[in-house]
N, C-alpha and C positions, 0 to 999 in steps of 0.2 A: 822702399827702394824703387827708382825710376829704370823700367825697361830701357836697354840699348837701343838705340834709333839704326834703323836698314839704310846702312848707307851707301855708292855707287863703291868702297872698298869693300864693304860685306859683301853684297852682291858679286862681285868679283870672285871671292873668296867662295862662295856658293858655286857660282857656276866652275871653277876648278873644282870640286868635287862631282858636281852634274860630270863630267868626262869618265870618273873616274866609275861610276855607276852606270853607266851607258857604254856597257862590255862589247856591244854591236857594231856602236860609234854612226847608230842609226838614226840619230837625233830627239830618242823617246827614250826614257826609262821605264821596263816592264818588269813584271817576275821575273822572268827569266832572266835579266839583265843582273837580277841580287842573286838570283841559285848559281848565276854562272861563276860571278865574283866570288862568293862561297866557294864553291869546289877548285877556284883559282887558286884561292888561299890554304885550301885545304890540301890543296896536290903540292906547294912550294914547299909546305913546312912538312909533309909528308905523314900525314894526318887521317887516317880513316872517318869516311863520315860516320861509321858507328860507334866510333870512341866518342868519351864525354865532354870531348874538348871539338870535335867532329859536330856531334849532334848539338851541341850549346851555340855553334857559329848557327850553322842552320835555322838553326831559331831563332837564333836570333834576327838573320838577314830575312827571313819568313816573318816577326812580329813586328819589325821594323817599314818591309813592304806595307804590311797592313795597314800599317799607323800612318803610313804616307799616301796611301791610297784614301784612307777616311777624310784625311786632312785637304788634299789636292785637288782629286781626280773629279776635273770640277763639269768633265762631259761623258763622265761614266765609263769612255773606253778601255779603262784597265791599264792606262800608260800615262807617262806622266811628259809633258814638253818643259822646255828649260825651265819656262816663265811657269809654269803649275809647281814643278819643282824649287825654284828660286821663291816663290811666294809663301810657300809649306814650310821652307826654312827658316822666313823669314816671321814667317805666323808663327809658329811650333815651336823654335829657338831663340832667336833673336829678340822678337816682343813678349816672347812668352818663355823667359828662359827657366823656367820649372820642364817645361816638356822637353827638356834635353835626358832628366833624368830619367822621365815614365818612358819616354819613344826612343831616344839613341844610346843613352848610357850603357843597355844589357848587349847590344850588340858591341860597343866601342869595345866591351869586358870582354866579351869573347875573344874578338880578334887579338885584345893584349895576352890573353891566356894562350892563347896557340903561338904568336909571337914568342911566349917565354917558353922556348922549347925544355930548357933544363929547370924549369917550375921554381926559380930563387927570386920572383918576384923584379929579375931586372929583364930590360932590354937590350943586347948588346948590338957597333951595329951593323955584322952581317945580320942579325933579325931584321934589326930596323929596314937596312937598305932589302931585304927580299921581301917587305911589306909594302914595301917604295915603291919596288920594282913590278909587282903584280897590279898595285892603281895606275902602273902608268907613269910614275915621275921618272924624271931625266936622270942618269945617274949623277950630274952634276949638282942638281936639286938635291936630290937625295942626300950625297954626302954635304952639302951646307947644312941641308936642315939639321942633321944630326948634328952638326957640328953646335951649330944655334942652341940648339935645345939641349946640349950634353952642356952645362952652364958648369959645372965642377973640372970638367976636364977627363972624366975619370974614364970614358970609354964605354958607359951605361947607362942607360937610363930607368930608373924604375916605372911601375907600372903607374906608380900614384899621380909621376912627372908627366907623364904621359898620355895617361888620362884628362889631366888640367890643362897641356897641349889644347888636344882636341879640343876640351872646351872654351878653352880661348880663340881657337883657329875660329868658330861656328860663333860664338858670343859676342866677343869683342868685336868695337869698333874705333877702338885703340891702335891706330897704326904702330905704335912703337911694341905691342902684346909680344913676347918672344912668342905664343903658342900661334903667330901672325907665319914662323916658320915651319912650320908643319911639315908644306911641300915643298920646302924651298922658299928663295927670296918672298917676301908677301906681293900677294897679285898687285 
């Protein structure tokens, strides 16, 4: 199988995420830009960092730094600018779309676990949209995406849907991908 090619719509589609990581809006991504979003997440869904659904985001936004930091941080500073970022994505995922699973995938699980407040494996979408809401999308985005991506109608989405969202949002360079609606219209 032939890697996806980085194209000026993936990149797009990266750098909306770069925003969504960059909690400061200082133009770097650091640690503290992922422990912040962390306990962003953690304070909406109402979630103690010591529970198991607590301490598993943490961790995950912690082994996820790391892996992007190994990957990146190509002048040692400990922060990451668009283009270190946008190239990590584009190395780590996109060409190399095995390290979605090793580097993003345990974090994507977290956050769908804490999303599924009542544990039935679905997302409904006041979840969705107060997952929306804490990256930063527009409520108007927001409620498209879900619309998008609730392809049944039914008002849900599961976590499996959801999951292959995201990996199509970061994968593909499939303009037509429904997981192209993630955040909204595709970049």
């Amino acid at each position: 199988m032939t890697a996806p090619v980085a194209t000026p719509f993936v990149h797009r589609k990266i750098d909306v995420c770069f925003r969504h990581f960059d909690t400061d809006d200082n133009g770097v991504i650091d640690r503290e830009d992922l422990l912040t979003l962390g306990a962003q997440l953690l304070s909406k869904f109402g979630e103690p960092v010591t529970s198991p659904r607590g301490v598993a985001l943490m961790d995950g936004m912690t082994r996820f730094w790391e892996a992007l930091l190994a990957a990146a941080d190509q002048d040692g500073d400990q922060r990451l600018t668009r283009d270190e970022y946008r190239n990590c994505m584009t190395g780590a995922f996109v060409e190399s779309p095995e390290g979605f699973d090793t580097s993003f995938r345990p974090l994507v699980e977290a956050v769908m676990a804490l999303m599924d407040t009542n544990g039935d494996g679905q997302v409904d979408e006041p979840e969705f949209q107060a997952w929306q809401e804490v990256f930063r999308t527009t409520p108007e985005k927001r409620t498209e995406a879900f619309r998008k991506l609730d392809a049944d109608g039914n008002g849900r989405l599961s976590t499996d849907e959801l999951l292959a969202a995201v990996r199509q949002y970061y994968l593909s360079a499939d303009a037509d991908a429904t997981g192209n609606w993630l955040f909204g219209a595709p970049a």
